[in-house]
C-alpha positions as CSV (number, residue, x, y, z in Angstrom):
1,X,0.0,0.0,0.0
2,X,2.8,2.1,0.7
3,X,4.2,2.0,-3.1
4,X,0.6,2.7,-4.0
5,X,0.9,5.7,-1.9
6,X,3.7,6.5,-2.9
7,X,3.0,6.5,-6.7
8,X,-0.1,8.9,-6.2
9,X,1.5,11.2,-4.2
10,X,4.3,11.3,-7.5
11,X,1.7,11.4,-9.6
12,X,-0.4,14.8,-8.1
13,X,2.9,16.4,-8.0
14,X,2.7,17.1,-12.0
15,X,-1.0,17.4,-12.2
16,X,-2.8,20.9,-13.3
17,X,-5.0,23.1,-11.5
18,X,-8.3,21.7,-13.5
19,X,-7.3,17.9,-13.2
20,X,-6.5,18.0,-9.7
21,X,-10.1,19.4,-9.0
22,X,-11.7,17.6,-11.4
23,X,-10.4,14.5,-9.6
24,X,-10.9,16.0,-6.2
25,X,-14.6,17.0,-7.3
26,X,-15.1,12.4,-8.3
27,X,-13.2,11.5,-4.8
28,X,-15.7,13.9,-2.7
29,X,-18.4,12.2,-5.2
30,X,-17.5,8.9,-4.2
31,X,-17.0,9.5,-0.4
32,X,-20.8,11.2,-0.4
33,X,-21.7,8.7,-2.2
34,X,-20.7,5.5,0.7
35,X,-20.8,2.2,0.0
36,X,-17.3,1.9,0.1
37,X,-15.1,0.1,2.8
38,X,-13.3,1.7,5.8
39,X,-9.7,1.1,4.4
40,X,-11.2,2.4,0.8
41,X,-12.6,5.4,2.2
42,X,-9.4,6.1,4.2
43,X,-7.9,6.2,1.0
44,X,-10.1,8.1,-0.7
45,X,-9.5,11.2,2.3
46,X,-6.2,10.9,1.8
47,X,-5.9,11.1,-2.0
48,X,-8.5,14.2,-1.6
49,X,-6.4,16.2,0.9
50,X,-3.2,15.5,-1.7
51,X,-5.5,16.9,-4.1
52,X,-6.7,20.2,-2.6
53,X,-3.2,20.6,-1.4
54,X,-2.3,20.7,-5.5
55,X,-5.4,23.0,-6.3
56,X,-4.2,25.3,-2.8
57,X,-0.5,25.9,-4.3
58,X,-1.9,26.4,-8.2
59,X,-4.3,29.2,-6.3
60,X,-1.4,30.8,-4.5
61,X,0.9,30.7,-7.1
62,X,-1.7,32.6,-9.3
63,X,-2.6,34.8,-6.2
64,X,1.5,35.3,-6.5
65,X,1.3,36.5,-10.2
66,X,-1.5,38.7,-10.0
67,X,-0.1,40.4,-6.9
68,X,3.1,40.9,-8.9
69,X,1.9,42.3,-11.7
70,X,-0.6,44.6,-10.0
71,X,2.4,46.2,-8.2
72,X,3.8,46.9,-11.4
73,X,3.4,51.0,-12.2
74,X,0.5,51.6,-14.0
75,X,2.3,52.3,-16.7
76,X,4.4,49.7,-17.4
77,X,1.1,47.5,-17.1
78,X,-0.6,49.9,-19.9
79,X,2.2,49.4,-22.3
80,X,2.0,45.7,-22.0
81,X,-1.5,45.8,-22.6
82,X,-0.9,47.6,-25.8
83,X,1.4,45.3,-27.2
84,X,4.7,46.7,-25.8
85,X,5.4,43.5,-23.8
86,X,7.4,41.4,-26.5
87,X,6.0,41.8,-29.9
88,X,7.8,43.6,-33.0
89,X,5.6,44.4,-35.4
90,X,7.4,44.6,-38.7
C-alpha cells in the first residue's frame, strides 16, 4: 500500500489546476456517495487532501502572479497591454 501511496503522491505532484479538482470534485463524489469500505474510504480522504493541497498551491501561485503584476506602475502595465510586452511588429 505504501508504493501505491507513494505513486499517487508522485503522480499529483505534475498534475494541473483543473485535473486535480476535477479528480478532487469524483473523490468527494464517491466519499458522499458510501458504500465503500473503511480502508477504501481512508484512501479516498487521503488522495483528496493530496489533491486540494495541489489546487491550494496552483491558487497561490496565481494569487502570487497577480499580486506581482498589479504592483507593477500603471504604466508599465498599460504598455504591456498595448502590445509593448514582446512583440515587433514589422
Amino acid at each position: 500500500m505504501t508504493d501505491d501511496g507513494t505513486t499517487a503522491a508522485a503522480a499529483t505532484g505534475t498534475l494541473g489546476y483543473e485535473q486535480a479538482r476535477d479528480e478532487l470534485i469524483e473523490v468527494v463524489r464517491r466519499l458522499e456517495a458510501g458504500g465503500t469500505t473503511l480502508e477504501e474510504s481512508l484512501a479516498l480522504w487521503e488522495r483528496g487532501e493530496e489533491l486540494a493541497r495541489v489546487c491550494r498551491r496552483w491558487l497561490e501561485g496565481a494569487r502570487a502572479r497577480l499580486d506581482a503584476a498589479l504592483a507593477r506602475p500603471v504604466e508599465e502595465r498599460a504598455d504591456e497591454a498595448e502590445g509593448g510586452a514582446g512583440g515587433e511588429s514589422g
